[in-house]
C-alpha positions, 0 to 999 in steps of 0.5 A: 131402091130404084125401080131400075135397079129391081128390074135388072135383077133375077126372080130369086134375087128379089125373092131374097132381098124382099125376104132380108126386107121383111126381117128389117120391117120386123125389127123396125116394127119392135123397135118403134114399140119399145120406142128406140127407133131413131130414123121414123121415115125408114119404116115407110121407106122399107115398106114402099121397097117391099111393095116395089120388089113384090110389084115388079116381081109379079110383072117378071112372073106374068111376061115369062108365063105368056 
């Protein structure tokens, strides 16, 4: 996911895909422990599009406020 893209989209489509985000962690988290998890670099990927969104999110909240 690119920065680009999460800038276009709305403060409740975020919220929502940063929600669908941190499900897909969860999963990859379980599937890491009981060692089924093929794709190891996706754990890092989704991590980074969390903390992309959350970012960017902030940035969306603190220019509508001021």
């Amino acid at each position: 996911m690119k920065a680009q893209d999460v800038r276009q989209m709305t403060e409740d489509q975020i919220g929502d895909e940063v929600a669908r985000l941190k499900k897909e962690q969860f999963n990859l988290r379980f599937q890491r422990a009981t060692g089924q998890l093929s794709n190891t670099s996706r754990v890092r990927q989704v991590r980074r599009d969390i903390a992309r969104l959350m970012t960017i999110g902030a940035q969306k909240r603190s220019t509508k406020k001021g």
